[in-house]
N, CA and C atoms as an extended XYZ file, in Angstrom:
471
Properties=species:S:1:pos:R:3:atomname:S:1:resname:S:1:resid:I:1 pbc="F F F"
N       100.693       83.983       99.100 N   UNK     1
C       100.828       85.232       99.832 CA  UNK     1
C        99.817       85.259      100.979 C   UNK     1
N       100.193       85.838      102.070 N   UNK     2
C        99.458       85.691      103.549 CA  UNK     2
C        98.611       86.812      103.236 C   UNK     2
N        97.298       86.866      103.779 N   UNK     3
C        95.946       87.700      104.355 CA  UNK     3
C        96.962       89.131      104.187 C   UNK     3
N        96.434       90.367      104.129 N   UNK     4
C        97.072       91.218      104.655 CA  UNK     4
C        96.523       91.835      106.079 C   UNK     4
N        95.387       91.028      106.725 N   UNK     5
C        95.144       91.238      107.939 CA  UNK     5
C        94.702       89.965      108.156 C   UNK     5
N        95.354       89.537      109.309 N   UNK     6
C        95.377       88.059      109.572 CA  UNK     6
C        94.131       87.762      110.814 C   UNK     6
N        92.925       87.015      110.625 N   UNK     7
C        92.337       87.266      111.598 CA  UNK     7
C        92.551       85.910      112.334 C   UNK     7
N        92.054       86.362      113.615 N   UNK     8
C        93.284       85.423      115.181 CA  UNK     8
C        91.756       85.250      115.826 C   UNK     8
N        91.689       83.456      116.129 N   UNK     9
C        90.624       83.316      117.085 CA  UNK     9
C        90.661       82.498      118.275 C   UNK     9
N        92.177       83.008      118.750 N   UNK    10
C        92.175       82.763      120.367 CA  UNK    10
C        93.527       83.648      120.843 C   UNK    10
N        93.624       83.455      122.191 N   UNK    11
C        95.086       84.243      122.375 CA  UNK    11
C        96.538       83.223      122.116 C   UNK    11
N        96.210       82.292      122.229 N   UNK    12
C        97.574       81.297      121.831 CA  UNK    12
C        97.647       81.693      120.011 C   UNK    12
N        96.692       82.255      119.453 N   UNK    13
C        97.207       82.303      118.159 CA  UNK    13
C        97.852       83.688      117.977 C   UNK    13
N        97.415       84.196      118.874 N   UNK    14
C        97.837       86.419      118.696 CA  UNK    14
C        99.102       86.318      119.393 C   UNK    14
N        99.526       85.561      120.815 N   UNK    15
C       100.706       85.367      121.625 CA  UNK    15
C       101.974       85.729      120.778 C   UNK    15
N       102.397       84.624      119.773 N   UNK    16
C       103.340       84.676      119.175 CA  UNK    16
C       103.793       85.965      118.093 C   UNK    16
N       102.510       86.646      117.614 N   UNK    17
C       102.211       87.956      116.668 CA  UNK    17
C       102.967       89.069      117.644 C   UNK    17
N       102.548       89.415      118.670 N   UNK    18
C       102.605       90.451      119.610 CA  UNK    18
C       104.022       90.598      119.899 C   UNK    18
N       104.840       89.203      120.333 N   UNK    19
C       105.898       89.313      120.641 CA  UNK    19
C       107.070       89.894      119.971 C   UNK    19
N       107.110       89.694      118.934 N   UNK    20
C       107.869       90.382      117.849 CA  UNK    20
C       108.352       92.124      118.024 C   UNK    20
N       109.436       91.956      117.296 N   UNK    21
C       110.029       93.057      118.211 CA  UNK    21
C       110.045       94.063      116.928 C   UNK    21
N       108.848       93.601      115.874 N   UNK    22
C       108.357       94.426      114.796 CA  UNK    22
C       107.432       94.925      115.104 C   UNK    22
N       106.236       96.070      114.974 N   UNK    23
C       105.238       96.168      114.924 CA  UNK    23
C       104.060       95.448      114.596 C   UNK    23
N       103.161       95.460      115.345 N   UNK    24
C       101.675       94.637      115.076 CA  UNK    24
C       100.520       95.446      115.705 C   UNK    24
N       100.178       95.426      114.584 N   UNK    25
C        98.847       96.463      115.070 CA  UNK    25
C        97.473       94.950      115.247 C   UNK    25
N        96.477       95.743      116.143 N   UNK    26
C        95.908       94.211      116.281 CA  UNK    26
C        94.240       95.545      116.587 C   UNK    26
N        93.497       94.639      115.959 N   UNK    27
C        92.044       95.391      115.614 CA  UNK    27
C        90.937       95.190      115.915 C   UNK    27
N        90.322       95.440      117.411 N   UNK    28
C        89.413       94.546      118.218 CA  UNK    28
C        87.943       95.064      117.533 C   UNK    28
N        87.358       94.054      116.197 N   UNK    29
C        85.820       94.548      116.061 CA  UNK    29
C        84.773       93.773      116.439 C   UNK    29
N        83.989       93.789      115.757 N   UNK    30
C        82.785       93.289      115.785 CA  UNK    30
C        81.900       93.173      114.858 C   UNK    30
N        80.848       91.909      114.341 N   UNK    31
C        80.419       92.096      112.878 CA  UNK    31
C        79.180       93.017      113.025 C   UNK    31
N        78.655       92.982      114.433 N   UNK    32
C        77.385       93.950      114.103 CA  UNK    32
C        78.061       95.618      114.082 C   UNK    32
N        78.843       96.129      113.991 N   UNK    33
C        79.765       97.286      114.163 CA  UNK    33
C        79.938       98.210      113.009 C   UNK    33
N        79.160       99.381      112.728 N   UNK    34
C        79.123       99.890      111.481 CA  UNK    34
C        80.419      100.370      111.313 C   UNK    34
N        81.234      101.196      112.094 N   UNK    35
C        82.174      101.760      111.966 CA  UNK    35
C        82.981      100.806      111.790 C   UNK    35
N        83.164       99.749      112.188 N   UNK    36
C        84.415       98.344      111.875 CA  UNK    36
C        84.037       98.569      110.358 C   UNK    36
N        82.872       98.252      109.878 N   UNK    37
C        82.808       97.901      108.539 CA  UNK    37
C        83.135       98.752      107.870 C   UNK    37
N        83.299      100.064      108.028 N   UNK    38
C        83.821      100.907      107.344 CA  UNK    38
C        84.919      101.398      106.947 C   UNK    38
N        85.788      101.150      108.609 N   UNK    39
C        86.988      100.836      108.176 CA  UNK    39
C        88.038       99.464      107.992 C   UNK    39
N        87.555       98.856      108.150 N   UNK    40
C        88.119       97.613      107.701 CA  UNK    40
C        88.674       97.434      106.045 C   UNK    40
N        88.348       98.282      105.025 N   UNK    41
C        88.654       97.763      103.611 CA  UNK    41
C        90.335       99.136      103.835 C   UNK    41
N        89.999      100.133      104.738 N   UNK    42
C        90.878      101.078      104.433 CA  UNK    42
C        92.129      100.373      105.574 C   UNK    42
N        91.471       99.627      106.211 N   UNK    43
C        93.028       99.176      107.167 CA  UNK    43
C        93.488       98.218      106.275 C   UNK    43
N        92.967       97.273      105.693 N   UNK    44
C        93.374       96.312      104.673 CA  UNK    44
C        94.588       97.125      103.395 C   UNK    44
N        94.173       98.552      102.922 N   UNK    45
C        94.788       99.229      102.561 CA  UNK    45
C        96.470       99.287      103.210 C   UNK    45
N        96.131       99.904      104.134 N   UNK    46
C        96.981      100.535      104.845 CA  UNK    46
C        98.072       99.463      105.011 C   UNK    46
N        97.581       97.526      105.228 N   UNK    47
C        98.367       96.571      105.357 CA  UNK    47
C        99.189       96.189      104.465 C   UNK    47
N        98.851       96.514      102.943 N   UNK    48
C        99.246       96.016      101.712 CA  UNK    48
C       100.410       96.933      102.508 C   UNK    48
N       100.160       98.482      102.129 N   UNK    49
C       101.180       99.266      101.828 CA  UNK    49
C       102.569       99.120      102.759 C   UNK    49
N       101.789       98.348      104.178 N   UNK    50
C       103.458       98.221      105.219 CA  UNK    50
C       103.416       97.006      105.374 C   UNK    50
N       104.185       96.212      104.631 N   UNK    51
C       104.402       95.161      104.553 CA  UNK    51
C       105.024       93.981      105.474 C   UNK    51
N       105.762       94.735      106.597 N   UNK    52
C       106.780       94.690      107.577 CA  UNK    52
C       106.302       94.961      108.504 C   UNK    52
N       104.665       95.644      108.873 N   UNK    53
C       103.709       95.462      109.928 CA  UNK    53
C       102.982       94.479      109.832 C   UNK    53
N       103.064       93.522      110.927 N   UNK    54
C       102.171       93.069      111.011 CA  UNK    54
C       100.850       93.319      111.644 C   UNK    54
N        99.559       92.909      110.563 N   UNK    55
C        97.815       93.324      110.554 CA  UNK    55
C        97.389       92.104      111.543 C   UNK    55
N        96.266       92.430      112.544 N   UNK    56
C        95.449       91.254      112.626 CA  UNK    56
C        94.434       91.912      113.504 C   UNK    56
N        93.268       90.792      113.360 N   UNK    57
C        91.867       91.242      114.072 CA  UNK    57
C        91.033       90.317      114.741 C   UNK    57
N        91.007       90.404      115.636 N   UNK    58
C        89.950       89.961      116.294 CA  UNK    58
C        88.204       90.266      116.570 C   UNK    58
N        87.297       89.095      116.514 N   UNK    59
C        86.222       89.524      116.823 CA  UNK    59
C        85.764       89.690      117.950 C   UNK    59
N        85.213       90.573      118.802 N   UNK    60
C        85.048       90.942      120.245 CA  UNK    60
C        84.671       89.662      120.995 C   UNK    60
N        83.315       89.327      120.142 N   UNK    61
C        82.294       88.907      120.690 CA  UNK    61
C        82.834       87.028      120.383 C   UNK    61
N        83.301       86.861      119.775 N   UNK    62
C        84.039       85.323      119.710 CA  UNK    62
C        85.389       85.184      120.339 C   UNK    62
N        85.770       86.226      120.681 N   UNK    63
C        87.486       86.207      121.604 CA  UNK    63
C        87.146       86.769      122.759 C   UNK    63
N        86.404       86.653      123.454 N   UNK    64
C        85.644       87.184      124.596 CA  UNK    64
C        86.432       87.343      125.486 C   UNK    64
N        87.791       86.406      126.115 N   UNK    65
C        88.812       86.428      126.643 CA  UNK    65
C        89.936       87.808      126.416 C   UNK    65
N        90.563       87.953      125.180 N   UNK    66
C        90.868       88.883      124.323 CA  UNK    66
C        90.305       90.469      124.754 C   UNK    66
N        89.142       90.565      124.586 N   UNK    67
C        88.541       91.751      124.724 CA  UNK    67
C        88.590       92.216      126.111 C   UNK    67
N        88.318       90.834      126.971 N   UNK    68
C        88.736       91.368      128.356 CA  UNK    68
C        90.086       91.833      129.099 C   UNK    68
N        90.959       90.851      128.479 N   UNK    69
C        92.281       91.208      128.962 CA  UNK    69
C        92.842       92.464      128.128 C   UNK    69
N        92.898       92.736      127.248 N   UNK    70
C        92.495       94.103      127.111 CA  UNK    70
C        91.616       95.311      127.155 C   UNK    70
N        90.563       95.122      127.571 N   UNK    71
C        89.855       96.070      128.448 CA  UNK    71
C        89.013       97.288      126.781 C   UNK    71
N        88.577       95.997      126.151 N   UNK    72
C        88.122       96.444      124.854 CA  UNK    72
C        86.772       96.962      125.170 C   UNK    72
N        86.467       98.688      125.160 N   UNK    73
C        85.005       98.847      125.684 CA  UNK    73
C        84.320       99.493      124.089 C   UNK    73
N        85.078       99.826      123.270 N   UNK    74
C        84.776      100.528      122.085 CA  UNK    74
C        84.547       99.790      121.128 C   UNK    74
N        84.263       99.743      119.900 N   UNK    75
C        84.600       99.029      118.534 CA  UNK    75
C        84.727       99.884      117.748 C   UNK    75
N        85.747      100.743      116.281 N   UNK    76
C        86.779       99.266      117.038 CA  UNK    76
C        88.060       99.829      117.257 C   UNK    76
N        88.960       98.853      118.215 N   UNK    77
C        89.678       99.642      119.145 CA  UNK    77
C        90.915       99.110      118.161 C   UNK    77
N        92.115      100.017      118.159 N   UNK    78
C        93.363       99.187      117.483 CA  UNK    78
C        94.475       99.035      118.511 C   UNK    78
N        95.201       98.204      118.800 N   UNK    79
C        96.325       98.277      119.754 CA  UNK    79
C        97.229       98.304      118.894 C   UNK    79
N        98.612       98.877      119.378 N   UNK    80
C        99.664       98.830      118.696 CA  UNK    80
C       100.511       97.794      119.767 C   UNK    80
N       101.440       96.863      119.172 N   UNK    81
C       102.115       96.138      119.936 CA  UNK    81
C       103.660       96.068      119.470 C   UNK    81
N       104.800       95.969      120.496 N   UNK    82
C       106.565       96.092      120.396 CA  UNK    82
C       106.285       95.095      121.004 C   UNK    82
N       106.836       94.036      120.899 N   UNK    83
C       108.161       93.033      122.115 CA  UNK    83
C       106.887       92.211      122.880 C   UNK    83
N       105.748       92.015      123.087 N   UNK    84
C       104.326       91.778      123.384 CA  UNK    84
C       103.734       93.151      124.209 C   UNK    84
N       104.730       93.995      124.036 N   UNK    85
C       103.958       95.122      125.227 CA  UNK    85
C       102.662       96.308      124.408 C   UNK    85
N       102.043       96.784      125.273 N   UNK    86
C       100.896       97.383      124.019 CA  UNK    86
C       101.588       98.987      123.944 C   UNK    86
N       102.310       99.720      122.753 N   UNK    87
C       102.654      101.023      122.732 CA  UNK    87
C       102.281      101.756      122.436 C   UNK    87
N       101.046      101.368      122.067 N   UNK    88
C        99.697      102.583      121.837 CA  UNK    88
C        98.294      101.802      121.317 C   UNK    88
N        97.331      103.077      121.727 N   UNK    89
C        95.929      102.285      121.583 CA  UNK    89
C        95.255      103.237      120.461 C   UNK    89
N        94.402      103.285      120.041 N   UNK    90
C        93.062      104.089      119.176 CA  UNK    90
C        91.918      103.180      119.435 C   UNK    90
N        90.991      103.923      119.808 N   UNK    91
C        89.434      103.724      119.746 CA  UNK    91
C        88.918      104.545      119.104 C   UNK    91
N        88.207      103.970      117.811 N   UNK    92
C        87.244      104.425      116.582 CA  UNK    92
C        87.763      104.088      115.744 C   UNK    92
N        87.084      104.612      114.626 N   UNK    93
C        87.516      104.359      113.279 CA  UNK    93
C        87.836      105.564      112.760 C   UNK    93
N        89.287      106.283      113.194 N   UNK    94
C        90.167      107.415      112.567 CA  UNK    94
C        91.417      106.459      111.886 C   UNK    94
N        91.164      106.566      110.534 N   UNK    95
C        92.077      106.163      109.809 CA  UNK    95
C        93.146      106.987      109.353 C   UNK    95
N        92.979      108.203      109.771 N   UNK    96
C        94.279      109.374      110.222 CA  UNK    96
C        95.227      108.874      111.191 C   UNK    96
N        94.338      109.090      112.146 N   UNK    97
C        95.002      109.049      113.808 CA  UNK    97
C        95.890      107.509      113.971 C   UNK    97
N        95.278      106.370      112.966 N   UNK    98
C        95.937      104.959      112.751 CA  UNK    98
C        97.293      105.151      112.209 C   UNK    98
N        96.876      105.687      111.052 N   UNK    99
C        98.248      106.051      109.804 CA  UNK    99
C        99.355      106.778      110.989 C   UNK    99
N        98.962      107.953      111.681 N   UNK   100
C       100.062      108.347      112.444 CA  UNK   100
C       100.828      107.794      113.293 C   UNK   100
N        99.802      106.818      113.935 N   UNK   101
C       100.129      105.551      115.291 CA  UNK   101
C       101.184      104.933      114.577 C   UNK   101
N       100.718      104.261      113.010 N   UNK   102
C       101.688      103.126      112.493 CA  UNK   102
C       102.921      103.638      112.459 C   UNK   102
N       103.151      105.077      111.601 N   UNK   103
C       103.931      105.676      111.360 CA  UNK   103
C       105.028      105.939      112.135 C   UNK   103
N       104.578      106.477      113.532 N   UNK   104
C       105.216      106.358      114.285 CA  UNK   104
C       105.767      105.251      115.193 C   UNK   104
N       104.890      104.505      115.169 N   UNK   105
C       105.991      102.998      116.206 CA  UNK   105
C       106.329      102.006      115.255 C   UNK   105
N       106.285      101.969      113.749 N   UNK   106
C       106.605      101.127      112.611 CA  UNK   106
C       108.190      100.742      112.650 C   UNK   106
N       109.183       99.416      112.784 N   UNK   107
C       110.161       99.219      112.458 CA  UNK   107
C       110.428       99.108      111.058 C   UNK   107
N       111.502      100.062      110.693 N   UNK   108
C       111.482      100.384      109.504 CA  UNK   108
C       112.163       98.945      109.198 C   UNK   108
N       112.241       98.922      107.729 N   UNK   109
C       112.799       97.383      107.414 CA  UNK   109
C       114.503       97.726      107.464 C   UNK   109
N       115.183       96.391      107.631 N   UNK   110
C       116.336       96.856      107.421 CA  UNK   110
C       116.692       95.443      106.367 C   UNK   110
N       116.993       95.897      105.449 N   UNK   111
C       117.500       94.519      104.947 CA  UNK   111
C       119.269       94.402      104.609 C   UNK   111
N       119.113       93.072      104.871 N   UNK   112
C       120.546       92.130      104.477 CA  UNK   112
C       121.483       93.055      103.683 C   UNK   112
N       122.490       93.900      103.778 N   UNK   113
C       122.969       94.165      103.052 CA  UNK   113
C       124.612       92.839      101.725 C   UNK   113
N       124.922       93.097      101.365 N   UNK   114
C       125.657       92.354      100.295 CA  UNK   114
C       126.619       91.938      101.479 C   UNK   114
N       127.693       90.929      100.533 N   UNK   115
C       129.186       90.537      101.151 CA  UNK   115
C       130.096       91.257      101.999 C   UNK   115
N       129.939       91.604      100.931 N   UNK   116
C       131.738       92.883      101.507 CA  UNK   116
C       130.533       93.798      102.901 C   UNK   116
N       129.961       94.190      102.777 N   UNK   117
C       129.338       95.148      103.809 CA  UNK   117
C       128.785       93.909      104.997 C   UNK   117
N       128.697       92.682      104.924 N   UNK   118
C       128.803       92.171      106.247 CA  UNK   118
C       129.887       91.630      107.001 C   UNK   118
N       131.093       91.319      105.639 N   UNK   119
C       132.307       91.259      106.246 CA  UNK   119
C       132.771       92.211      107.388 C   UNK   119
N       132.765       93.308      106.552 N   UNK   120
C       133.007       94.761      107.423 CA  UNK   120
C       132.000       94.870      108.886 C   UNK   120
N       131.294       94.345      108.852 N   UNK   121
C       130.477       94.600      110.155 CA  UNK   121
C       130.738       94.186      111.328 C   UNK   121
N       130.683       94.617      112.328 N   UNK   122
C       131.091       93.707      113.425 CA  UNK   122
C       130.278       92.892      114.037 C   UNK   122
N       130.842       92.048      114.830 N   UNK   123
C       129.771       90.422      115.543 CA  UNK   123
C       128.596       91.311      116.043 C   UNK   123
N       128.699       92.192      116.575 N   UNK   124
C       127.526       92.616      117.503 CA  UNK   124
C       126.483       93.659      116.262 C   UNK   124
N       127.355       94.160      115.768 N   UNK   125
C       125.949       94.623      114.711 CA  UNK   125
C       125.249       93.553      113.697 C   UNK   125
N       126.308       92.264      113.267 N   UNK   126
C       125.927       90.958      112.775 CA  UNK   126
C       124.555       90.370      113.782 C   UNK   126
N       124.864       90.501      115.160 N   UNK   127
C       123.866       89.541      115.559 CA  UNK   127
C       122.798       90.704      115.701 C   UNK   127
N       122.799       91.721      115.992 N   UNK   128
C       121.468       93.063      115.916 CA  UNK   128
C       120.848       92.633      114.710 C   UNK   128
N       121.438       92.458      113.437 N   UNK   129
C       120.678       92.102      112.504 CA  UNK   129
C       120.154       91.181      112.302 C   UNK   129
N       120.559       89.764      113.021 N   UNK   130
C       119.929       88.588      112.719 CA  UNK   130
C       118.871       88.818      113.635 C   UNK   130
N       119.083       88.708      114.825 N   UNK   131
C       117.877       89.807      115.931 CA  UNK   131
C       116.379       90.613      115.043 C   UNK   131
N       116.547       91.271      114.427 N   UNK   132
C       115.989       92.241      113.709 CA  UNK   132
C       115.225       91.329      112.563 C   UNK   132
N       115.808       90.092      112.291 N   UNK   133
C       115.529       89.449      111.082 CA  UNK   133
C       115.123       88.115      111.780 C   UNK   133
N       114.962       87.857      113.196 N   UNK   134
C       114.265       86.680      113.988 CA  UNK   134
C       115.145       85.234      112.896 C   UNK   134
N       116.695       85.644      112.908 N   UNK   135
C       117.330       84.469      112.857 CA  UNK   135
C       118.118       84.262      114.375 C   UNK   135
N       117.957       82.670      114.170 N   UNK   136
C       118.809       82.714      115.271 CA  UNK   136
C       120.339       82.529      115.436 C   UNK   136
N       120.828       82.838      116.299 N   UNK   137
C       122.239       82.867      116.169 CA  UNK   137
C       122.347       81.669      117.754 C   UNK   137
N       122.097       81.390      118.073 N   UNK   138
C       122.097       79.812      118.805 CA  UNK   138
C       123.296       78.581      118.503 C   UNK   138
N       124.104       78.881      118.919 N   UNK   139
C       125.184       77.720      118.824 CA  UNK   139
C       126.401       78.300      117.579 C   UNK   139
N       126.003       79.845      117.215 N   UNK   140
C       126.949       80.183      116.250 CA  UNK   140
C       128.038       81.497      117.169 C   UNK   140
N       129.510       80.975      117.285 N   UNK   141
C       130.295       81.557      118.243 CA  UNK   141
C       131.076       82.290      116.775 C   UNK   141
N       131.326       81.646      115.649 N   UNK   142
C       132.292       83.145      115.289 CA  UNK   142
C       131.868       83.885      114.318 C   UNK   142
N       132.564       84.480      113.655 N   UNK   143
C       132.049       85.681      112.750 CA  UNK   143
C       131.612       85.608      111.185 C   UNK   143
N       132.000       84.082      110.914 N   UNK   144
C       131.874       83.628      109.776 CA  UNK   144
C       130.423       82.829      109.537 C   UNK   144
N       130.423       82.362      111.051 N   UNK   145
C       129.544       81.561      110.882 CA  UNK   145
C       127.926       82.328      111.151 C   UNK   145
N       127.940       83.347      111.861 N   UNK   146
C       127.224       84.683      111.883 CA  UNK   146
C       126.877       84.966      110.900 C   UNK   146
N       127.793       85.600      109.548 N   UNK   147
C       127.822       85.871      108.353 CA  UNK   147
C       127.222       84.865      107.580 C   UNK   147
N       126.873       83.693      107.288 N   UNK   148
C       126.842       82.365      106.648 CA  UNK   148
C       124.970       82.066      106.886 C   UNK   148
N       125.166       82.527      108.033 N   UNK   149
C       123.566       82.317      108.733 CA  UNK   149
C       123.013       83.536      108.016 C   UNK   149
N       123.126       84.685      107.931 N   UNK   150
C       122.705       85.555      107.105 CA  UNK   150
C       122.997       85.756      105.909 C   UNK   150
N       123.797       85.483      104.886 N   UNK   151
C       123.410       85.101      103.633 CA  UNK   151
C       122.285       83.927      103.201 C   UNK   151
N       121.985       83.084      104.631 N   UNK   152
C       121.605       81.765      104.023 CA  UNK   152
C       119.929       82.631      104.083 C   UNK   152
N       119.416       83.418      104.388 N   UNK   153
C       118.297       84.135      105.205 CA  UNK   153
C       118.074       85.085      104.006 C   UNK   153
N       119.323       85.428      103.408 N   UNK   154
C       119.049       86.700      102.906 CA  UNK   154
C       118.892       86.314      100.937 C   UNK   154
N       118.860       85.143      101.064 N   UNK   155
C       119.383       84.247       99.684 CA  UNK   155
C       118.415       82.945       99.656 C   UNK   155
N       117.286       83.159      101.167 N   UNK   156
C       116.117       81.837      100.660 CA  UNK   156
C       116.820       80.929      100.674 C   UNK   156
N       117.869       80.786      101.077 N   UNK   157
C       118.466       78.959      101.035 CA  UNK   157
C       117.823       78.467      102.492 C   UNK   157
């Protein structure tokens, strides 16, 4: 089982996190930082519980790059990230004001539903879901084979 906050020590490793067209909250601290330390065990919390967000953190002062291109003047600051774009920020340690952030820009999960209910579906809500589920549909033109790719996803094969 993965970290429930994944910590990232360059931007080629956060790049690929951000892009996702799930939520990622990303947590700029610092170790000399009382308030990081304080909240850090309750964001760890907060990660278990949304499983389908992705957690991660950076240290200011070792991602020095990082902190600049985001314009990190606080500790510690949280970005919220869609698609790589940033859709909201918090500076401090309000583990309220976080919970609401997540809450609100969180992609809810959608999972795989059974047979018969993807039969019934059409190509374009088929590929929204593989979309949604970062399968690819790349070289798959009909509806079966759409369908086939998502059982194989939804069944660990």
């Amino acid at each position: 089982m993965a970290a429930a906050v994944r910590a990232i020590t360059s931007s080629s490793e956060l790049r690929p996190l951000i892009a996702k067209s799930t939520l990622t909250v990303v947590d700029a601290f610092a170790d000399w930082c009382g308030p990081c330390k304080m909240i850090a065990p309750q964001v760890h919390e907060l990660a278990m519980r949304k499983p389908h967000v992705v957690f991660c953190k950076f240290d200011v002062d070792q991602c020095q790059d990082l902190a600049m291109e985001y314009q990190i003047r606080a500790m510690p600051t949280f970005l919220l990230f869609k698609g790589g774009s940033v859709v909201d920020r918090l500076e401090g340690a309000n583990l309220q004001q976080l919970c609401t952030l997540v809450d609100k820009h969180e992609v809810k999960e959608m999972p795989i539903p059974g047979d018969d209910a993807l039969k019934a579906m059409r190509p374009k809500e088929l590929l929204q879901l593989m979309a949604h589920h970062s399968i690819s549909s790349l070289g798959l033109t009909e509806k079966p084979e759409l369908i086939a790719a998502l059982q194989k996803h939804r069944d660990g094969k």
